[in-house]
PyMOL Python script that loads the backbone (N, CA, C, O; Angstrom):
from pymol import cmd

cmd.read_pdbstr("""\
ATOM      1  N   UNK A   1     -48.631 119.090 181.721  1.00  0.00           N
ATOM      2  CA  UNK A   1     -48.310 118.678 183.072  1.00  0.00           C
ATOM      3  C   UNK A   1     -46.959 119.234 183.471  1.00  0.00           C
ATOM      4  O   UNK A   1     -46.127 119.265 182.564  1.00  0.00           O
ATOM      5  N   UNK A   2     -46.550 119.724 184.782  1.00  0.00           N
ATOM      6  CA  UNK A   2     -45.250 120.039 185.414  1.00  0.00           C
ATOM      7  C   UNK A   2     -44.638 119.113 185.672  1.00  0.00           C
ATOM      8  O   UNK A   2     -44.887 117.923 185.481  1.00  0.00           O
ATOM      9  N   UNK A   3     -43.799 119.600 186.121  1.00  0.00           N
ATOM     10  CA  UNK A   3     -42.624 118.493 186.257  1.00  0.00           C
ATOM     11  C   UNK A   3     -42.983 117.441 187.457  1.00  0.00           C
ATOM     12  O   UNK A   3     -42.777 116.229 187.394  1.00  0.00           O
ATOM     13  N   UNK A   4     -43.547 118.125 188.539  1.00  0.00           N
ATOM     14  CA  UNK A   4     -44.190 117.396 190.161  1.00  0.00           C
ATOM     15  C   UNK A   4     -45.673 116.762 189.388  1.00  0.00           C
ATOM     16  O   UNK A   4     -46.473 116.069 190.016  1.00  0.00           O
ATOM     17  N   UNK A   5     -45.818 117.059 188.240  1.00  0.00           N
ATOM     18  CA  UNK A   5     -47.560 116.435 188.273  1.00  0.00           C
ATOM     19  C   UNK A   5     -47.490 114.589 188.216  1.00  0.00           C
ATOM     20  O   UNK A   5     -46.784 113.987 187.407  1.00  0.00           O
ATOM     21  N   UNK A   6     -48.210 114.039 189.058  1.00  0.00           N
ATOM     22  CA  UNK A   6     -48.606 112.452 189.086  1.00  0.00           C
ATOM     23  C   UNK A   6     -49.880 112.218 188.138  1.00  0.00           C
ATOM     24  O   UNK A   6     -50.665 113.099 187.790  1.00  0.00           O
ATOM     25  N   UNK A   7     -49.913 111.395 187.926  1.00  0.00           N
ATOM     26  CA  UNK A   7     -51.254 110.214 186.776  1.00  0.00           C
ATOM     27  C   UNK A   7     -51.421 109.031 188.071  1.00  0.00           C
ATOM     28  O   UNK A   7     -50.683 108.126 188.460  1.00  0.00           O
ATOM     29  N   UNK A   8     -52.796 109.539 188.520  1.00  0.00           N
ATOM     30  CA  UNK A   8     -52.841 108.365 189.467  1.00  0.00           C
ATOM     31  C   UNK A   8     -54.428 107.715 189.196  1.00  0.00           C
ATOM     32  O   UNK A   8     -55.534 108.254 189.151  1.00  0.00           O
ATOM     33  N   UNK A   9     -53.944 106.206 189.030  1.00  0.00           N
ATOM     34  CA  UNK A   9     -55.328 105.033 188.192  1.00  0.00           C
ATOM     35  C   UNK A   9     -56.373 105.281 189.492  1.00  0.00           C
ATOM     36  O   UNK A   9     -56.053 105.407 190.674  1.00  0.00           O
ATOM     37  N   UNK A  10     -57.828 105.312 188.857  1.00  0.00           N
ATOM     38  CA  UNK A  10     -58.319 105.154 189.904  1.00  0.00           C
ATOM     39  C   UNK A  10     -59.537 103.918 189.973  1.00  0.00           C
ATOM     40  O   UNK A  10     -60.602 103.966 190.587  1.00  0.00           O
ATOM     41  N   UNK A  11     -58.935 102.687 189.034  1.00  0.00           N
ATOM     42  CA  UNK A  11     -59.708 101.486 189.449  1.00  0.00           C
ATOM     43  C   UNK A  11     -60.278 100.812 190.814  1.00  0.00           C
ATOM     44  O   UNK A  11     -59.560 100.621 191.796  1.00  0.00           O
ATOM     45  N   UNK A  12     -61.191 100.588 190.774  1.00  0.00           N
ATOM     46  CA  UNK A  12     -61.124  99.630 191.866  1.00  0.00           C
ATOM     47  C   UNK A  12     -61.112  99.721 193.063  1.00  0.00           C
ATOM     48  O   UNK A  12     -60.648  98.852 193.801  1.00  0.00           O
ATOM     49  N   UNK A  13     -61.786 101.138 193.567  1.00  0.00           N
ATOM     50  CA  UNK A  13     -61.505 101.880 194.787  1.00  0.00           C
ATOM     51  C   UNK A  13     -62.870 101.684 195.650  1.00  0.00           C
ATOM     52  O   UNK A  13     -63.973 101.979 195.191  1.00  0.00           O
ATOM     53  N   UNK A  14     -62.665 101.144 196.976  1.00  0.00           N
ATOM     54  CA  UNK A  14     -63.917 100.905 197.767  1.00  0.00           C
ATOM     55  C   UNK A  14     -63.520 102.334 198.763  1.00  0.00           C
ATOM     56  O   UNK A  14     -62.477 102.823 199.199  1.00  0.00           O
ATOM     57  N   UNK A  15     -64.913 102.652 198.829  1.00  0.00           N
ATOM     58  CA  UNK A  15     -65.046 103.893 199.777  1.00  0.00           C
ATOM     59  C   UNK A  15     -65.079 105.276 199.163  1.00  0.00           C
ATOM     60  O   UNK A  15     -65.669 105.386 198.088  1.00  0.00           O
ATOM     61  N   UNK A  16     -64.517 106.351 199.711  1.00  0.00           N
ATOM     62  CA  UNK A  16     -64.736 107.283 199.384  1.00  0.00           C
ATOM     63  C   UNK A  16     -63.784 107.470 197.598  1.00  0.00           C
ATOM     64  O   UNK A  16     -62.554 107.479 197.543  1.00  0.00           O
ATOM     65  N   UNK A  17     -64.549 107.578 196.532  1.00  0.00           N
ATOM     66  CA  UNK A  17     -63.729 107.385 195.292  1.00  0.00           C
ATOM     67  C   UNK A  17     -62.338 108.157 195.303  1.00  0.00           C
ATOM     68  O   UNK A  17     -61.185 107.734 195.226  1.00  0.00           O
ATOM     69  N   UNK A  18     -62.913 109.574 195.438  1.00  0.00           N
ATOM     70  CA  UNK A  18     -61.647 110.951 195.876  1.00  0.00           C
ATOM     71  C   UNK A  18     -61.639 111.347 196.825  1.00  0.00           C
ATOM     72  O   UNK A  18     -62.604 112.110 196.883  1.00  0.00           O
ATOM     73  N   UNK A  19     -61.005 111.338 197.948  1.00  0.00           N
ATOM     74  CA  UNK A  19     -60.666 112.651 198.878  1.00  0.00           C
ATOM     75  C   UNK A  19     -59.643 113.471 199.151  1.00  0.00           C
ATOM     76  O   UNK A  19     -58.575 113.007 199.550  1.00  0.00           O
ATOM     77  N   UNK A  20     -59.841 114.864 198.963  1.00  0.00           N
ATOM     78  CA  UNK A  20     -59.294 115.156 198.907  1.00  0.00           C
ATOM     79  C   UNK A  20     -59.142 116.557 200.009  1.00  0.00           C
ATOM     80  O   UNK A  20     -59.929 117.483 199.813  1.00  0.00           O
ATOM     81  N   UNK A  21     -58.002 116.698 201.291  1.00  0.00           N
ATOM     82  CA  UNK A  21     -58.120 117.444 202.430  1.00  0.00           C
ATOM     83  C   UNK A  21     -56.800 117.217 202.610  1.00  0.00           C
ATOM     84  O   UNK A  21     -55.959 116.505 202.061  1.00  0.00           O
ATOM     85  N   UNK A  22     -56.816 118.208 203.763  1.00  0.00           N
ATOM     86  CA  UNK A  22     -55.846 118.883 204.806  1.00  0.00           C
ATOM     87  C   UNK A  22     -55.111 119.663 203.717  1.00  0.00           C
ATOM     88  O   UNK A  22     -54.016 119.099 203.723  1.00  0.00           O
ATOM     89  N   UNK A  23     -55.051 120.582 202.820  1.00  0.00           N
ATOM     90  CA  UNK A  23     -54.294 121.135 202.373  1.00  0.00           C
ATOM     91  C   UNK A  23     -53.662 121.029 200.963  1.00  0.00           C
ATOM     92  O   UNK A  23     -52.475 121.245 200.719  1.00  0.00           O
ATOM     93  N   UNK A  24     -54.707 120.630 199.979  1.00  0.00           N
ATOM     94  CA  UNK A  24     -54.365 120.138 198.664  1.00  0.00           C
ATOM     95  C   UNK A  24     -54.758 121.476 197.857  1.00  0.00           C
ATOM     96  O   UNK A  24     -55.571 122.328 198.214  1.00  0.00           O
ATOM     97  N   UNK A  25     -53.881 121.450 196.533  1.00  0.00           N
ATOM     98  CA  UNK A  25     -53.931 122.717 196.070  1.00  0.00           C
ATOM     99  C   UNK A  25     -53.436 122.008 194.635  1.00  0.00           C
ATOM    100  O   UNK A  25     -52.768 120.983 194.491  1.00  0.00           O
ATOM    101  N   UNK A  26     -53.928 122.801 193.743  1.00  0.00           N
ATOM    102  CA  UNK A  26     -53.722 122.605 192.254  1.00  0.00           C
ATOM    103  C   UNK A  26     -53.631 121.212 191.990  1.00  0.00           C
ATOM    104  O   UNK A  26     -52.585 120.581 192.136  1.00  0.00           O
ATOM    105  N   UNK A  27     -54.713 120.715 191.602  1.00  0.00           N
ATOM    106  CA  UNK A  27     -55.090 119.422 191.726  1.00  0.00           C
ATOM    107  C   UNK A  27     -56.307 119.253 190.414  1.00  0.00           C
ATOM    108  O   UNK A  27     -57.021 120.256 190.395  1.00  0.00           O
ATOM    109  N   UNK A  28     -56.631 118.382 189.502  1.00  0.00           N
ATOM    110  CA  UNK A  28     -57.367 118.262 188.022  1.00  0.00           C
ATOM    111  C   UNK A  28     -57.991 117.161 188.384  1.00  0.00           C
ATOM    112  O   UNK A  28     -57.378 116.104 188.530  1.00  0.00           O
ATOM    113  N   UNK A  29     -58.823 117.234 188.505  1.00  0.00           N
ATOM    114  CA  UNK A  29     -59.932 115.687 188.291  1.00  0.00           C
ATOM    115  C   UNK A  29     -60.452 115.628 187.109  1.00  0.00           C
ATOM    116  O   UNK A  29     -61.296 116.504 186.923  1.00  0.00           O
ATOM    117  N   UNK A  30     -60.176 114.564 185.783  1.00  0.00           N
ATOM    118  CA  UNK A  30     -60.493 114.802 184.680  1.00  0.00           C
ATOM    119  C   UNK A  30     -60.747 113.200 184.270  1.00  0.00           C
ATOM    120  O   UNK A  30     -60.354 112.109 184.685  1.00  0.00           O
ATOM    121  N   UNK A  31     -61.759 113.762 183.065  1.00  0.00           N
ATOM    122  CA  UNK A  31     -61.943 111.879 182.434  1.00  0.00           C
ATOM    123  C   UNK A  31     -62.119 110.912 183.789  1.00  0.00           C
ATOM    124  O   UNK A  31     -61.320 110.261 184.462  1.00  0.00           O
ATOM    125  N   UNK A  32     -63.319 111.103 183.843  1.00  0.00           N
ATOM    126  CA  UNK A  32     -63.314 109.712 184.613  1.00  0.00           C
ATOM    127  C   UNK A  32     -64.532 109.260 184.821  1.00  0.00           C
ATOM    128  O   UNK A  32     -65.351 110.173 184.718  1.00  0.00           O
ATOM    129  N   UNK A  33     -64.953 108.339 185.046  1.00  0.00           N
ATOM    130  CA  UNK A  33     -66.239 107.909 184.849  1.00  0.00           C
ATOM    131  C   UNK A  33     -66.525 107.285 186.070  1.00  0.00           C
ATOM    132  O   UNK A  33     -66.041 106.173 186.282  1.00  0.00           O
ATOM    133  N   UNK A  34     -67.256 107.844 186.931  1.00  0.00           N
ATOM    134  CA  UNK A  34     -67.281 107.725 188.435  1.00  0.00           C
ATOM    135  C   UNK A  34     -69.002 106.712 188.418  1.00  0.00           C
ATOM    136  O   UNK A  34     -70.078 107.134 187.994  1.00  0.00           O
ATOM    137  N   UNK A  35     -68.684 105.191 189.090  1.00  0.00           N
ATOM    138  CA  UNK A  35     -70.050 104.645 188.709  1.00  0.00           C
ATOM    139  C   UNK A  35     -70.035 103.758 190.155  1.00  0.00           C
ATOM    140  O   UNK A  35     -68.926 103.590 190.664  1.00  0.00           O
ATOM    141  N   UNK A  36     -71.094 103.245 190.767  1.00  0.00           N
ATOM    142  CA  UNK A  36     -71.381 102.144 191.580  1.00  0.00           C
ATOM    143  C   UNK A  36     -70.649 102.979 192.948  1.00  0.00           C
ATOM    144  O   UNK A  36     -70.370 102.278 193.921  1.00  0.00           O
ATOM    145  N   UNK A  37     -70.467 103.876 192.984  1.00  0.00           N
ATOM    146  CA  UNK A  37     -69.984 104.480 194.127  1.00  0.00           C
ATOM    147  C   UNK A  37     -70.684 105.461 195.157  1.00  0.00           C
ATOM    148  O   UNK A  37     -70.649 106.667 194.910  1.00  0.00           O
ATOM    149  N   UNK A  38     -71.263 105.042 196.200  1.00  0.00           N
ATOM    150  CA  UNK A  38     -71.916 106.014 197.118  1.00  0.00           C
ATOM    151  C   UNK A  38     -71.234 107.186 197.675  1.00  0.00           C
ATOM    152  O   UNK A  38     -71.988 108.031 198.157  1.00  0.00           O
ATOM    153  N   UNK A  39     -69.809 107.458 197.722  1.00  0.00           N
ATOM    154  CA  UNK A  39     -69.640 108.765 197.764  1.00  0.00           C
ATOM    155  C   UNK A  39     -68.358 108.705 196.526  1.00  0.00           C
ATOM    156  O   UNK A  39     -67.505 107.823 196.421  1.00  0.00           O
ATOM    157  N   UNK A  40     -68.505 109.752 195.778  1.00  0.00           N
ATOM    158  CA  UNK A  40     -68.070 109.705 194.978  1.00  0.00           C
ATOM    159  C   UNK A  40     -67.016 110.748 195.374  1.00  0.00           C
ATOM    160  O   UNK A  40     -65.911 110.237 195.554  1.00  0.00           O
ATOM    161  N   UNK A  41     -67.057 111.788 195.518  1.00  0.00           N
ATOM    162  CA  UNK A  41     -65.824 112.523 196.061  1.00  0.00           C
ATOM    163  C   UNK A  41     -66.003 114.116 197.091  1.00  0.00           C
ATOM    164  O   UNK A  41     -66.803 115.046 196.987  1.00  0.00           O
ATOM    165  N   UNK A  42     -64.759 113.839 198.145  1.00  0.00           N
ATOM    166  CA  UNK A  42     -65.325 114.766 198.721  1.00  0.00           C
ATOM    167  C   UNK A  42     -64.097 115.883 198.548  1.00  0.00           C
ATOM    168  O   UNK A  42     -63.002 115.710 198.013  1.00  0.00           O
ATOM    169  N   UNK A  43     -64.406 116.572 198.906  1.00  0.00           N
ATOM    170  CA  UNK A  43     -63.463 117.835 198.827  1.00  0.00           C
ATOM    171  C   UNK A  43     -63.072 119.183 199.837  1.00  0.00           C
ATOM    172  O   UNK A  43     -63.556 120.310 199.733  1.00  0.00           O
ATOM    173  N   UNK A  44     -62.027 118.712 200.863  1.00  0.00           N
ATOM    174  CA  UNK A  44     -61.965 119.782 201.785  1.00  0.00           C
ATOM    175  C   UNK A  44     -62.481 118.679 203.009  1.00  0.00           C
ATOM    176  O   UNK A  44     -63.435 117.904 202.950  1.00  0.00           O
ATOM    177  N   UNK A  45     -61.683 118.851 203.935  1.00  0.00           N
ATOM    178  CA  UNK A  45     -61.538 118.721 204.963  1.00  0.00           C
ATOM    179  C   UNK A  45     -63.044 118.454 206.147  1.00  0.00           C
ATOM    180  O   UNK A  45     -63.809 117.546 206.473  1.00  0.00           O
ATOM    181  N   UNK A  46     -62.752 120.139 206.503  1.00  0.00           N
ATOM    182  CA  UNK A  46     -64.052 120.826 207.181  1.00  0.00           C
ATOM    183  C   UNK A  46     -64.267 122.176 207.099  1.00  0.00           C
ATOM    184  O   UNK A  46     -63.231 122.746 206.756  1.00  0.00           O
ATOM    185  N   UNK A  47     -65.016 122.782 207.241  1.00  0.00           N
ATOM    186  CA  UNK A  47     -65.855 123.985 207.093  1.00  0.00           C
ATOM    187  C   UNK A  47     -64.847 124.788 207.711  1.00  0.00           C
ATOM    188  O   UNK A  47     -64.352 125.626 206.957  1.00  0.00           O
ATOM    189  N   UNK A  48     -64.413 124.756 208.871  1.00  0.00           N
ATOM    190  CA  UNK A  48     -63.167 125.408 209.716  1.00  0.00           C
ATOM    191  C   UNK A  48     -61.491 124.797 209.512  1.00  0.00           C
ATOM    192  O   UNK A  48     -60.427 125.002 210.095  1.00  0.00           O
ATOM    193  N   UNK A  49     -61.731 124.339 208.887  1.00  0.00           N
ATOM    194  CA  UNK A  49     -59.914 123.596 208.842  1.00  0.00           C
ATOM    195  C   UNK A  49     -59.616 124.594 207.558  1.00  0.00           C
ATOM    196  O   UNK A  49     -60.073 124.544 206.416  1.00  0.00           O
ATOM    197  N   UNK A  50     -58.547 125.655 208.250  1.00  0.00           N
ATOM    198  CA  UNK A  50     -58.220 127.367 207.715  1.00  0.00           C
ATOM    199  C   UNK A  50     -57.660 127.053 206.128  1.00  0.00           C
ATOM    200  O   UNK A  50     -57.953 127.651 205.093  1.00  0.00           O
ATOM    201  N   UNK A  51     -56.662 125.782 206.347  1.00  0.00           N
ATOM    202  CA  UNK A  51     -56.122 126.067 205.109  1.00  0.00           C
ATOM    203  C   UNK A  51     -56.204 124.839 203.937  1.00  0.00           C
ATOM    204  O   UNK A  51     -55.352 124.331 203.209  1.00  0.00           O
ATOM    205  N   UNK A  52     -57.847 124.593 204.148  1.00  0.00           N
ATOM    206  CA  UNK A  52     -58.354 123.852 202.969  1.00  0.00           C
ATOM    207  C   UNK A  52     -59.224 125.050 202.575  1.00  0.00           C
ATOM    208  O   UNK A  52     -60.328 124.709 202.152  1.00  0.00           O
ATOM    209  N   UNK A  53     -58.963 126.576 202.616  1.00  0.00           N
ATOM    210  CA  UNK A  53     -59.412 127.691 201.756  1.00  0.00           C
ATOM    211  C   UNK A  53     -59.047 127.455 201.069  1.00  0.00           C
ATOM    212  O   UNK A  53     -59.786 127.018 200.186  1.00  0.00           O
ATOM    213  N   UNK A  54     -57.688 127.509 200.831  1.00  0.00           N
ATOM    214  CA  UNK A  54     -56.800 128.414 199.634  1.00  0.00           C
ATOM    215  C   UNK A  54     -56.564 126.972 198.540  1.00  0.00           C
ATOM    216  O   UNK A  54     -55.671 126.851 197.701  1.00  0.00           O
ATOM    217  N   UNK A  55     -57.935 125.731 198.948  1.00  0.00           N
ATOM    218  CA  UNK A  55     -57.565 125.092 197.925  1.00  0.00           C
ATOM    219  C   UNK A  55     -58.178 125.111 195.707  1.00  0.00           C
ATOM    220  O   UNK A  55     -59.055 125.846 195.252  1.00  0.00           O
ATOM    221  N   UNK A  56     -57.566 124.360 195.106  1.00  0.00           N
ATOM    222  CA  UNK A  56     -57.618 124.826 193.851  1.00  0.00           C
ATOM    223  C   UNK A  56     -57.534 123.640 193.236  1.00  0.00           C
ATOM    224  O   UNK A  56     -56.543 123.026 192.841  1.00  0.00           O
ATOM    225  N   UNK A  57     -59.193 123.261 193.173  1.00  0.00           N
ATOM    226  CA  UNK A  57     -59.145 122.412 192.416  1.00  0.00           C
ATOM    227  C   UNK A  57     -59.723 122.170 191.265  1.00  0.00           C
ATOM    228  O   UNK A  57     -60.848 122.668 191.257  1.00  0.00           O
ATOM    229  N   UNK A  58     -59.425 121.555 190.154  1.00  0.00           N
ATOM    230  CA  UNK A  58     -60.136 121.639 188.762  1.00  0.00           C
ATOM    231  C   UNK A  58     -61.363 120.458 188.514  1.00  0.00           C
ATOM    232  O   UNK A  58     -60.893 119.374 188.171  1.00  0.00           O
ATOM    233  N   UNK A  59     -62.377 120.484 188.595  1.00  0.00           N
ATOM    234  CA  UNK A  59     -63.184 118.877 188.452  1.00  0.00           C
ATOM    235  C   UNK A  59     -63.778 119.102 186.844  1.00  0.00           C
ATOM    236  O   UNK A  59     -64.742 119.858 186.721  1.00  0.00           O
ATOM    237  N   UNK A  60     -63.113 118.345 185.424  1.00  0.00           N
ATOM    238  CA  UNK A  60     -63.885 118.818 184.447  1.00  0.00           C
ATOM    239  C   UNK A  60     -64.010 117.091 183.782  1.00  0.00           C
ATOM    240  O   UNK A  60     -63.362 116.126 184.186  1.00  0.00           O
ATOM    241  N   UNK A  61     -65.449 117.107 182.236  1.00  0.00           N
ATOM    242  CA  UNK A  61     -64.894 115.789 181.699  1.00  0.00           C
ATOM    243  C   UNK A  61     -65.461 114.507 182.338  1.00  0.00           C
ATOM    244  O   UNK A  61     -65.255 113.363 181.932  1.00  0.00           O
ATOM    245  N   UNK A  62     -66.311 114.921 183.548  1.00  0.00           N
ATOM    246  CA  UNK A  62     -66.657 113.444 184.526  1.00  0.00           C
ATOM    247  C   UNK A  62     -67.495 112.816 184.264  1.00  0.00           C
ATOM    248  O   UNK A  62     -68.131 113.453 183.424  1.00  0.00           O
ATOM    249  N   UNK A  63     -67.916 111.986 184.427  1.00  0.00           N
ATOM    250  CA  UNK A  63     -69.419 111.443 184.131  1.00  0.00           C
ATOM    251  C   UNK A  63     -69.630 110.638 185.403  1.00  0.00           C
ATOM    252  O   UNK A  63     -68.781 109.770 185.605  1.00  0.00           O
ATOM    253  N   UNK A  64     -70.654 110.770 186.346  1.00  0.00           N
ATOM    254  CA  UNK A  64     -71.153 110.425 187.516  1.00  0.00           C
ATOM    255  C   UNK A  64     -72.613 108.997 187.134  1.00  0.00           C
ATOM    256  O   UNK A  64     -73.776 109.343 186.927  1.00  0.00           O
ATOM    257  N   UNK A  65     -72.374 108.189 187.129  1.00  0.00           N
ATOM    258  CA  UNK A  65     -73.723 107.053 187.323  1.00  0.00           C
ATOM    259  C   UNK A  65     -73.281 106.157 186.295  1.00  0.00           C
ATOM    260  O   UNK A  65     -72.766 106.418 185.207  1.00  0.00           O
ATOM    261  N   UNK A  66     -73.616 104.870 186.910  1.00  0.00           N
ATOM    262  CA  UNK A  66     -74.966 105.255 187.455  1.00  0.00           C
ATOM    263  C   UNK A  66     -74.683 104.576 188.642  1.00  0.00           C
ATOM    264  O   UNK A  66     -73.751 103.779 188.536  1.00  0.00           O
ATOM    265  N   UNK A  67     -75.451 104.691 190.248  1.00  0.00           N
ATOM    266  CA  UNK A  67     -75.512 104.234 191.770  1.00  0.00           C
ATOM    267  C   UNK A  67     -74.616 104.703 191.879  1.00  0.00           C
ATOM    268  O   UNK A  67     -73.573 104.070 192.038  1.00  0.00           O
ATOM    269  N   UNK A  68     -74.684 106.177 191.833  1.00  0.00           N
ATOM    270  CA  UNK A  68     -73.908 107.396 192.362  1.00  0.00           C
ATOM    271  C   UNK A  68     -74.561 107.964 193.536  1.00  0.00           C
ATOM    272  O   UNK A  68     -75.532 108.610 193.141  1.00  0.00           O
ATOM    273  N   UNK A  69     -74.447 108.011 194.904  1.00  0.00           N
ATOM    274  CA  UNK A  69     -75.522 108.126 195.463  1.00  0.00           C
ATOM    275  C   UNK A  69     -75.138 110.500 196.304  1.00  0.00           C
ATOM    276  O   UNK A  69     -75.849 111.458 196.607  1.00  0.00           O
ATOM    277  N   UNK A  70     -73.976 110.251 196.267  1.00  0.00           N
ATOM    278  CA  UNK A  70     -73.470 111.339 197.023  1.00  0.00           C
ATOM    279  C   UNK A  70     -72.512 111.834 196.898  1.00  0.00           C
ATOM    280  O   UNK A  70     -71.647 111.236 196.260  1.00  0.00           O
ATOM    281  N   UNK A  71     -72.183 113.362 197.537  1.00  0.00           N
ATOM    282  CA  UNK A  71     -70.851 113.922 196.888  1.00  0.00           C
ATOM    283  C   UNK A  71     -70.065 113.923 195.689  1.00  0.00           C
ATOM    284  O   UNK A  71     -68.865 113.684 195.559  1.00  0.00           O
ATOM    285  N   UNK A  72     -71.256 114.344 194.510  1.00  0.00           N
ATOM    286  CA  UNK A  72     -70.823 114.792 193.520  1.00  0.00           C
ATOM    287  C   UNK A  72     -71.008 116.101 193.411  1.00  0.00           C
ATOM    288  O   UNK A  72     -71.917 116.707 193.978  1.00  0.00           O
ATOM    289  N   UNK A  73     -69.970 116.720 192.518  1.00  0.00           N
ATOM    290  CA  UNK A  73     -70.595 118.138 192.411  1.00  0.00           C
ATOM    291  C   UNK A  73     -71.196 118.419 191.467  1.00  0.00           C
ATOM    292  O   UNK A  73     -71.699 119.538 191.366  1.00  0.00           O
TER     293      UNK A  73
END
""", "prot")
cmd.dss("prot")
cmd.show_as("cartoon", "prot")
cmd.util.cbc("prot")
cmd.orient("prot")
């Protein structure tokens, strides 16, 4: 980890599990066990919002279910 990197818990979260937009970049989604959640994570903004291109993100390690219903990759 760098010096700017955060560890952020992700218990207990109603709604969208991850989102992640407007401009996020070098970013690790790791270990996590994503369960009972209908959207589990989204990524990027919109289709046209220019500079959620150049984003960079890592998703490894996950395990999705179970009543996982959407937005997994």
């Amino acid at each position: 980890m760098g010096p700017d990197s955060k560890i952020v818990s992700l218990s207990q979260v109603d709604g969208d599990a991850i989102r992640l937009n407007h401009y996020i970049k070098d970013i690790t989604i790791s270990n996590n066990w994503f369960k009972n959640q209908d959207k589990a994570m989204l990524l990027g903004h919109d289709d046209r919002y220019v500079r959620d291109k150049n984003m960079k993100v890592t998703v490894m390690y996950n395990h999705f279910g179970p009543n996982c219903n959407q937005r997994m990759p």
